[in-house]
N, C-alpha and C positions, 0 to 999 in steps of 0.2 A: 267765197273761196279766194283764198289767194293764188298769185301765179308764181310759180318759181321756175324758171328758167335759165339754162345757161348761159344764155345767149343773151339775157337782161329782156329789160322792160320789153325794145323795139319786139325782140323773138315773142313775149308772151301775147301783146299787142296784135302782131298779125293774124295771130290764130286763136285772138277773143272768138270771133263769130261763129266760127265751128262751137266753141264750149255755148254761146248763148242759142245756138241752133239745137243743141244737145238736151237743153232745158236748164242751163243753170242759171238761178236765180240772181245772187247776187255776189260781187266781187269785192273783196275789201282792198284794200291798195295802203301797206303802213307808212309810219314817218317814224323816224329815229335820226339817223346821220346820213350822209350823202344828200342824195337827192331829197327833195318836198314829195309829197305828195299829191297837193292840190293841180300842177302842171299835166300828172300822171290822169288825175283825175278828166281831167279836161279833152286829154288828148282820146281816154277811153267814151268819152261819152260821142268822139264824133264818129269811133268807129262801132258802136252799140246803137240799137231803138228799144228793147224792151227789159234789158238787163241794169239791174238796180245797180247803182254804184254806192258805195262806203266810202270813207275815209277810217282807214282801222291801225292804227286812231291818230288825231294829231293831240297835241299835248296842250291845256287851258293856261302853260304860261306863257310861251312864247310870240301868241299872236294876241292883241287884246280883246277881251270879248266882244267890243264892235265890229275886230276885223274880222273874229271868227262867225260872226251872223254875217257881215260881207262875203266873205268865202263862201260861206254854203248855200247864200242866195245866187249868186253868180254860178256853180256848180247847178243849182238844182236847174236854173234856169235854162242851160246850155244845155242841160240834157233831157229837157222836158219834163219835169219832175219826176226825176229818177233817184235823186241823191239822198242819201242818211249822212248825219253829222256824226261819226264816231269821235267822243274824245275821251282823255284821262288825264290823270294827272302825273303819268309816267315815272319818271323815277329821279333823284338825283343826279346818276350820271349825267343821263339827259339834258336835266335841265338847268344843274348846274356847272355840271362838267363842261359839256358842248354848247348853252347857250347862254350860260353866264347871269341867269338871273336866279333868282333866291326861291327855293322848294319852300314856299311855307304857306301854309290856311288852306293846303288842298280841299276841306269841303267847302270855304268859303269862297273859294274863287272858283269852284264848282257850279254850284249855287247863281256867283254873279253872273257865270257864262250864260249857264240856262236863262235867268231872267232877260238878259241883255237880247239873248236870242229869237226870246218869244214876243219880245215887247217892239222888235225889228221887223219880224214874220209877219209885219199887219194883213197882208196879202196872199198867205203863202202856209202851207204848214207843213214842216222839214222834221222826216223823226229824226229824234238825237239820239243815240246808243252811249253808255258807257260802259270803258271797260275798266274794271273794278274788284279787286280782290279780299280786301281789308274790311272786317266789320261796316264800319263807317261808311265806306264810301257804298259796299253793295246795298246797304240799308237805302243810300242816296238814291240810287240804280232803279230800286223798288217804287221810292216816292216819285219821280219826278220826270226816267225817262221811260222814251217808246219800248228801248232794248237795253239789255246787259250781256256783255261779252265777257265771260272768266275765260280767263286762260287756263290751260291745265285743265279741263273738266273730266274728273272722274267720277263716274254714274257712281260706282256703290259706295262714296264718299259724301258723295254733294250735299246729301242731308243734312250731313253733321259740318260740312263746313260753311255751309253757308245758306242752310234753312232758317236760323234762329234771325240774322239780319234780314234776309227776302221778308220774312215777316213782318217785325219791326215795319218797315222802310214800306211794305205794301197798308200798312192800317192806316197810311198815313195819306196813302194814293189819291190826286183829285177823280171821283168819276169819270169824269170826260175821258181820260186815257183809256185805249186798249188796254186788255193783260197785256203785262209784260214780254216780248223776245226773249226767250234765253238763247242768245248767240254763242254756241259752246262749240269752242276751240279742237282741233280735233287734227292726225294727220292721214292718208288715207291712200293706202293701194292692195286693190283687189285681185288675187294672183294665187292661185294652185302652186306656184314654185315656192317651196321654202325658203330657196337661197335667196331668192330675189324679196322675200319676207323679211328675211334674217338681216341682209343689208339697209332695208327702210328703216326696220327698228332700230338699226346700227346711227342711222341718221335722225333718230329722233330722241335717242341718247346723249348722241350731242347736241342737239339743242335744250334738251331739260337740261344737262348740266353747264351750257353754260349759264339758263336763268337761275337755276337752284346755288348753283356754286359761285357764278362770276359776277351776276347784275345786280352788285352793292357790298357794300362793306359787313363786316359782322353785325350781329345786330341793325340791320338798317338792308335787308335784302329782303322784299313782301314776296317774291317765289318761293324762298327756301322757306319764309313763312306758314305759306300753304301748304308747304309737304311736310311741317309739322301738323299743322290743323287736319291733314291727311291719314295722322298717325304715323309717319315716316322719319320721326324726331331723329334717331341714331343716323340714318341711313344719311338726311339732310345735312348734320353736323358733319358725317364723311366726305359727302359729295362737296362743301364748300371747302371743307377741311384741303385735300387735295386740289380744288381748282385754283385756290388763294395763294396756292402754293408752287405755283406753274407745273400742276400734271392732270389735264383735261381728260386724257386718256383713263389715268384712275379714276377719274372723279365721274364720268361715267359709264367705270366698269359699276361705282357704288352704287347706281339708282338700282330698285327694287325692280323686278321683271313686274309684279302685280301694275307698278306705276306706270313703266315702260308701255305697257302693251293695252292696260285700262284707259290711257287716256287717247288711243290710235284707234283705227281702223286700219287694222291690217294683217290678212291673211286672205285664206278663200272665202268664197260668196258665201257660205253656210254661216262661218264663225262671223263675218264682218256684219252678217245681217240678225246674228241674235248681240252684236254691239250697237247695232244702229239702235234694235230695241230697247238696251236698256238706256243708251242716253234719253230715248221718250220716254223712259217710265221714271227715267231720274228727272224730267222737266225740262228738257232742250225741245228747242222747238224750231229753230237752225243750228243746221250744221256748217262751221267758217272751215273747212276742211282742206289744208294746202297737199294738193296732190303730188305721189314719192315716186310716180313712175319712172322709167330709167331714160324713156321717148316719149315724145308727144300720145301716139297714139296707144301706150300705156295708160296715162293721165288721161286723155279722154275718154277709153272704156270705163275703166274707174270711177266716172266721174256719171257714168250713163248708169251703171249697173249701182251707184250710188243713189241716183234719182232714182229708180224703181224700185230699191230698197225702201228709202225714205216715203215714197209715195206720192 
């Protein structure tokens, strides 16, 4: 689960221990721009004992593969081996935009991280997660790590998007791994109120659009990808169509409600737990669910009546 809070990191920070008292498993903590993650990471591990930490995700160009087995040994260490190494290969903006190095060989520099990783781990063994959207790389996802994070997961799609690569990418699996994690993205508040329904989804609106419409250029955006491989082609073309065009507002009036509300958890306890169900019967096996309450102790029922949902 990620935390999103107003108040930033320090607010969600204080009141880790209530959520890992509550029962929640694991927290992912992202990198994009602003702040690292790894700092983040460090700081939650002194105020946790039993709650796994993520990194969700950091990017395979910006750090070298050495650094990134350094990081996550020193993470797992600090926190008693608590840590998964979430990474990807993120996107252009990213990592050309903001870190000025060159988007190219994502499976092969995939590839050298994992090796670099495991051949480091002589003492230690750190699951790696990736998150991965594209043929190719979920294919990767299947062979070679502990978990896979899609974003975007919607249950009565997932088959078709990205059954044919799990497959591929699992016949390929060494024995020694577990099955696979499917770490499926999701956003999550459990509430009898409509209105207060109606405004989560209002905010999860703007977040599809801006990945679908704003995170890359035409041709070169793997979100608005998916919401073709989704069946969403028209809908996708709208939604960048309008965001490229500076109107965020249109551009997610354009998503589909199917898409909207198939890839959330949110309404009341009835409807959110025949959702819980179908993301198990579609393959998820975690839920990365950033809770949409409006106060803390919103987000935390939510989050309680999410675990006893889930089971």
């Amino acid at each position: 689960m990620p935390l999103s809070y107003s108040g930033g990191f320090r607010e969600a920070a204080a009141v880790i221990g209530e959520f890992e008292a509550a029962g929640l498993d694991v927290v992912f903590v992202p990198e994009a721009w602003s702040f690292d993650a790894v700092s983040q990471l460090g700081f939650l591990a002194a105020r946790t004992t039993t709650l796994r930490l993520a990194a969700g995700i950091l990017n395979v160009y910006s750090r070298t593969p050495a650094l990134l087995a350094m990081t996550a040994a020193g993470l797992d260490h600090v926190s008693g081996g608590r840590f998964t190494l979430g990474l990807g290969a993120s996107g252009p903006q990213v990592v050309e935009g903001f870190h000025g190095v060159p988007y190219t060989a994502p499976l092969t520099r995939t590839r050298e991280v994992v090796e670099t990783c495991r051949r480091e781990w002589r003492d230690r063994r750190i699951p790696l997660m990736l998150a991965a959207l594209g043929p190719k790389n979920v294919a990767l996802a299947a062979e070679l790590f502990e978990a896979w994070e899609p974003i975007f997961y919607l249950p009565e799609r997932a088959a078709d998007a990205f059954g044919g690569p799990l497959a591929d990418g699992a016949a390929r699996r060494d024995a020694s791994l577990e099955p696979l994690d499917v770490v499926a993205d999701t956003h999550l508040l459990v509430t009898e109120d409509a209105d207060a329904a109606e405004r989560a989804l209002r905010r999860v609106r703007r977040h599809l659009a801006l990945y679908i419409g704003g995170m890359g250029a035409r041709g070169r955006n793997f979100y608005n990808d998916l919401a073709v491989r989704y069946g969403f082609a028209e809908e996708a073309a709208e939604v960048q169509d309008a965001y490229l065009a500076g109107r965020p507002q249109q551009a997610a009036a354009a998503l589909p409600e199917a898409l909207v509300r198939g890839v959330s958890l949110v309404g009341p306890q009835g409807y959110v737990a025949e959702r819980v169900a179908a993301f198990r019967a579609a393959g998820a096996t975690t839920l990365n669910a950033t809770p949409l309450g409006e106060d803390h102790a919103a987000r935390l029922a939510s989050l309680t009546t999410l675990r006893e949902l889930a089971g």
